[in-house]
VEXSESE-121494 format. One record per residue: residue in three letters; x, y, z of N, C-alpha, C in turn; residue number from 1. Coordinates in pm, whole numbers, always signed. Each point is the difference from the previous one (the first is absolute). Layout:
% residues N
> ALA  X  Y  Z  X  Y  Z  X  Y  Z  NUM
...
% end
This chain:
% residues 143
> UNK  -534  -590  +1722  +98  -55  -91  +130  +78  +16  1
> UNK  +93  -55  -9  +104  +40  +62  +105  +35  -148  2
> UNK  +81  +76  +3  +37  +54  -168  +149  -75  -2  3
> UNK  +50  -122  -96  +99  -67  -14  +139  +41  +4  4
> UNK  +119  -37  -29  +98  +109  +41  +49  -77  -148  5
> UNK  +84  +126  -51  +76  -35  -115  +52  -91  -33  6
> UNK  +14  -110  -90  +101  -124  -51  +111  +37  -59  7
> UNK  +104  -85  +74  +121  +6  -82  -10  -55  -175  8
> UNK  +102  -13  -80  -34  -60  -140  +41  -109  +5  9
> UNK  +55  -45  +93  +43  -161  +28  -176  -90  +25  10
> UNK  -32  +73  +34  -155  -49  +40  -102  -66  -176  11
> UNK  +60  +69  -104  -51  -13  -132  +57  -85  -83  12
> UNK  -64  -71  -32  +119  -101  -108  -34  +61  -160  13
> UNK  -27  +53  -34  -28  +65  -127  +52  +143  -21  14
> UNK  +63  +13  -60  +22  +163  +1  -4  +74  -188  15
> UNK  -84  +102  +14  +0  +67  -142  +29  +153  +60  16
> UNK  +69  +40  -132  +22  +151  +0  -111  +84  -81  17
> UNK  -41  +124  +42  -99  +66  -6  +60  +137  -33  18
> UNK  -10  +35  -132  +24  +151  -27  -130  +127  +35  19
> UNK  +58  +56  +97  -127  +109  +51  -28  +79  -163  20
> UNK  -47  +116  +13  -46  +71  -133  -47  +172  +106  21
> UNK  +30  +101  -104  -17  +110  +39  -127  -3  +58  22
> UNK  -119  -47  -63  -140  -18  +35  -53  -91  +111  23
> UNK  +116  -41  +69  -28  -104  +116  -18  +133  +139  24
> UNK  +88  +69  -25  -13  +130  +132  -121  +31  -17  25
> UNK  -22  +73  +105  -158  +90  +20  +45  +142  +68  26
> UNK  -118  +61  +29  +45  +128  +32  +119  +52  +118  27
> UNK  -5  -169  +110  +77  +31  +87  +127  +6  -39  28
> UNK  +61  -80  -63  +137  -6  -100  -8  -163  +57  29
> UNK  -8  -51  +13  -2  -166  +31  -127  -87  -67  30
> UNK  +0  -147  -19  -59  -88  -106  -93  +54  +81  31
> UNK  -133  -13  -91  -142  +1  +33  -26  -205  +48  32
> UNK  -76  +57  +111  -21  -114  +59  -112  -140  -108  33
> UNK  -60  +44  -111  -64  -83  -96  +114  -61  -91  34
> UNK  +109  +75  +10  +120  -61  -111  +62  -156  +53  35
> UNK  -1  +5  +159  +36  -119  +73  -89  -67  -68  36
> UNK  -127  -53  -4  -96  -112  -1  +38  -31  -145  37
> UNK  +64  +94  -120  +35  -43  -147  +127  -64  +24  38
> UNK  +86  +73  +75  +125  -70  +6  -12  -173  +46  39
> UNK  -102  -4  +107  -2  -128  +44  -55  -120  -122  40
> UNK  -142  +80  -116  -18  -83  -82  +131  -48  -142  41
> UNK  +116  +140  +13  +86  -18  -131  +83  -96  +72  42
> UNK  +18  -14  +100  +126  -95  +68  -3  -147  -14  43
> UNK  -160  -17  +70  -83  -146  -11  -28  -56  -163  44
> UNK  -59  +72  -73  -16  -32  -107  +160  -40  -112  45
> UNK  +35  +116  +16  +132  -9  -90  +116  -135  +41  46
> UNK  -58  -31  +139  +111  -126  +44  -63  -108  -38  47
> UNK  -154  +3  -26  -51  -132  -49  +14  +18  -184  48
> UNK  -12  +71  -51  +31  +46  -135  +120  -48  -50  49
> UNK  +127  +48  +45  +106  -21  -13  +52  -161  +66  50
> UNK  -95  -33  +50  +38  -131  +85  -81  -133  -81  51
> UNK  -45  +60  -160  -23  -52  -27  -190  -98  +9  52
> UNK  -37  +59  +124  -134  -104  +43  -130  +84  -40  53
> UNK  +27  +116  -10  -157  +120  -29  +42  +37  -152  54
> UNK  -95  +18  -65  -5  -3  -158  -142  +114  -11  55
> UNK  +19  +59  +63  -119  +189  +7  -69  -28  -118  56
> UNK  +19  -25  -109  -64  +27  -188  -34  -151  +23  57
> UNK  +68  -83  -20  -99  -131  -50  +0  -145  +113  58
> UNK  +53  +37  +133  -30  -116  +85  -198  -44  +16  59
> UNK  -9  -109  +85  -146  -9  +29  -22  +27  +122  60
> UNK  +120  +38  +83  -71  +47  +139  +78  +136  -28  61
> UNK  -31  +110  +134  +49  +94  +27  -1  +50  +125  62
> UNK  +42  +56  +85  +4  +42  +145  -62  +123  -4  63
> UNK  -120  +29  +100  -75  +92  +30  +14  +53  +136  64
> UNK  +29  +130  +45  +50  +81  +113  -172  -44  +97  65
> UNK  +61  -77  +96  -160  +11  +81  +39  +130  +118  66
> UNK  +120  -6  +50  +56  +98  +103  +168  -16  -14  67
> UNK  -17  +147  +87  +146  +83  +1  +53  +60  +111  68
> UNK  +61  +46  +55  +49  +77  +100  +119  +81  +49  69
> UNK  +31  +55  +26  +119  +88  -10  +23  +140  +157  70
> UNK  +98  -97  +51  +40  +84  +115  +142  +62  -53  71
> UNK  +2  +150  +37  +108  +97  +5  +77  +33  +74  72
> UNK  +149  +1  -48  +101  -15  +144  +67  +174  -43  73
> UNK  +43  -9  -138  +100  +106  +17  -46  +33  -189  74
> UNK  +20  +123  +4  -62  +59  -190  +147  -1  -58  75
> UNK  -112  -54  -148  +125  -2  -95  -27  +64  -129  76
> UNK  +65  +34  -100  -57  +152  -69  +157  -41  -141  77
> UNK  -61  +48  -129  +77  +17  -119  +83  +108  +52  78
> UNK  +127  -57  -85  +26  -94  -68  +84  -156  +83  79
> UNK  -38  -3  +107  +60  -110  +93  -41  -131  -45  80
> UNK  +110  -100  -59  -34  -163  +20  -91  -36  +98  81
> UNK  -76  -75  -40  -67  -135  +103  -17  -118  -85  82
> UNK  +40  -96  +117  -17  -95  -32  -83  -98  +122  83
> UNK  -83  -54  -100  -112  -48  +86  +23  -171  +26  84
> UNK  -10  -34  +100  +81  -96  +61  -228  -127  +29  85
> UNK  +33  -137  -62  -127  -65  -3  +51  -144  +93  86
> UNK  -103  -41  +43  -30  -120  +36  -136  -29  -4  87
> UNK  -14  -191  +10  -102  -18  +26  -41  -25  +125  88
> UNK  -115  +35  +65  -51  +45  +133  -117  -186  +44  89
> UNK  -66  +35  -101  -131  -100  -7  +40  -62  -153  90
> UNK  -119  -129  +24  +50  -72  -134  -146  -95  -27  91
> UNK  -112  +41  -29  -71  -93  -2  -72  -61  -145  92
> UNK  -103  -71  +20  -5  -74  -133  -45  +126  -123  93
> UNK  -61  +100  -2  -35  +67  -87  +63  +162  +41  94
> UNK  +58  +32  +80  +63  +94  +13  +166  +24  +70  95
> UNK  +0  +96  +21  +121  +74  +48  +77  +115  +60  96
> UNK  +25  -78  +121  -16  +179  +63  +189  +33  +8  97
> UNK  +48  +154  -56  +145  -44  -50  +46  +146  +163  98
> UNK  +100  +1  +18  +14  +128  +58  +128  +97  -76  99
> UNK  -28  +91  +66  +84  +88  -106  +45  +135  +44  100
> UNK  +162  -3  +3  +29  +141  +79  +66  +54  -107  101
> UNK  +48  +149  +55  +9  +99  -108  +155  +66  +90  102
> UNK  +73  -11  -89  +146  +41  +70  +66  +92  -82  103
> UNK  +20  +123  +83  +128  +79  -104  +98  -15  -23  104
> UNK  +40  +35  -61  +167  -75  -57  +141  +32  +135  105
> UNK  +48  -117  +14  +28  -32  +141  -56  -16  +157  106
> UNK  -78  +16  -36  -70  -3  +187  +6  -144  -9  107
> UNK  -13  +41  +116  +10  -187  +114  -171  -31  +20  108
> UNK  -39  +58  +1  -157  -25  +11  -156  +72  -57  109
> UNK  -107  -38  -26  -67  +39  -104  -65  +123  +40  110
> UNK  +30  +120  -141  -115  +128  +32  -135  -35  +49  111
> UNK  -46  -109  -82  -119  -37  -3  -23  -149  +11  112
> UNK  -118  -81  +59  -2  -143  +3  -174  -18  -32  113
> UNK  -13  -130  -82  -158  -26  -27  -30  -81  -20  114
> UNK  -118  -32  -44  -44  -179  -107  -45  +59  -111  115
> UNK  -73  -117  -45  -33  -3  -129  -17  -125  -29  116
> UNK  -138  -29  +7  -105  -119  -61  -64  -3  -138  117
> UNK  +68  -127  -49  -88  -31  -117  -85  -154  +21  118
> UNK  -127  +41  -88  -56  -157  +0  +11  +18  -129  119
> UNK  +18  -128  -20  +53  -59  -193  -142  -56  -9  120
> UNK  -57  +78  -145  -135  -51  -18  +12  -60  -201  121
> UNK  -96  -51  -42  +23  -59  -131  -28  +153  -75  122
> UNK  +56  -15  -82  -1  +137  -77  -118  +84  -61  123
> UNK  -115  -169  -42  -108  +64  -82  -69  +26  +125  124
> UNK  -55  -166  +91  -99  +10  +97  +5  +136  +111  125
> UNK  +110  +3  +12  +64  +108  +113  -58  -82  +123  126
> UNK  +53  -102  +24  -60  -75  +159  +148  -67  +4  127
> UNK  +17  -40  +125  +108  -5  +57  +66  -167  -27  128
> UNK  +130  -10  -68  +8  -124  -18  +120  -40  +67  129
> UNK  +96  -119  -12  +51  -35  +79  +157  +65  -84  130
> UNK  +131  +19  +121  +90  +55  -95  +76  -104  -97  131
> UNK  -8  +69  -103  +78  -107  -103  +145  -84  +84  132
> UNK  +89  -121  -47  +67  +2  +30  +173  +17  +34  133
> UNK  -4  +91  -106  +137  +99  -32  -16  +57  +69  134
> UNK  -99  +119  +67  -9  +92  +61  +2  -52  +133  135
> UNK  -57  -110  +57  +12  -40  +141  +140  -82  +29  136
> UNK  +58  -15  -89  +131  -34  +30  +92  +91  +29  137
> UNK  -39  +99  -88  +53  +148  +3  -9  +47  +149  138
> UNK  -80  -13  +63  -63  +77  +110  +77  -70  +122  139
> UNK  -36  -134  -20  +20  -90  +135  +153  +21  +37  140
> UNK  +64  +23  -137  +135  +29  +25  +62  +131  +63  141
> UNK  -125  +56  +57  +20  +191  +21  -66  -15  +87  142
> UNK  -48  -129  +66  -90  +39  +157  +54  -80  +104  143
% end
């Protein structure tokens, strides 16, 4: 497998800003590499939140992380902006595969690049249902 090369942010049609936190460094002085995989869920989530289509407390479906991934180009460390740049990658009837890079404030291309899959399942059953259709309108328009 061959290791991808960085995306520009032109490559993302979604973009959110991401405040690091003293507790994002680790001993090296740069983000701990587990903080990426949160950043990727606050980015995805908060754009469907704010976008109106995910309702976390009282919708009937919800998106469940089946997989993730995260290749490293260049470290980024508090108190530095990022802003995490989304698209949609895949689009199918019960899931979603989104991608998602991680950019410091000005660069031309991403510290970091990944996915991030959800399958939308019914809330009580927890089995996989089809995506509502706010949310796939939402999507189709981002893939």
């Amino acid at each position: 497998m061959s290791r991808p090369e960085p995306l520009p942010l032109s490559h993302y049609s979604v973009q959110r800003g991401i405040t690091t936190r003293w507790a994002d460094n680790d001993v090296y002085g740069h983000v701990n590499n587990v903080v990426y995989y949160s950043w990727f869920d606050t980015a995805v989530n908060g754009w469907l939140i704010d976008s109106g289509v995910l309702d976390i407390h009282g919708g009937s479906v919800i998106g469940l992380v089946v997989h993730t991934e995260c290749h490293y180009f260049a470290p980024l460390a508090f108190p530095q902006p990022v802003l995490a740049g989304i698209r949609v990658a895949h689009l199918g009837r019960t899931s979603v595969r989104y991608e998602v890079g991680l950019f410091a404030q000005d660069a031309t291309h991403a510290a970091a690049c990944g996915s991030f899959t959800h399958v939308y399942v019914a809330r009580q059953a927890r089995r996989p249902t089809p995506l509502p259709n706010a949310l796939r309108q939402l999507l189709e328009s981002h893939a």
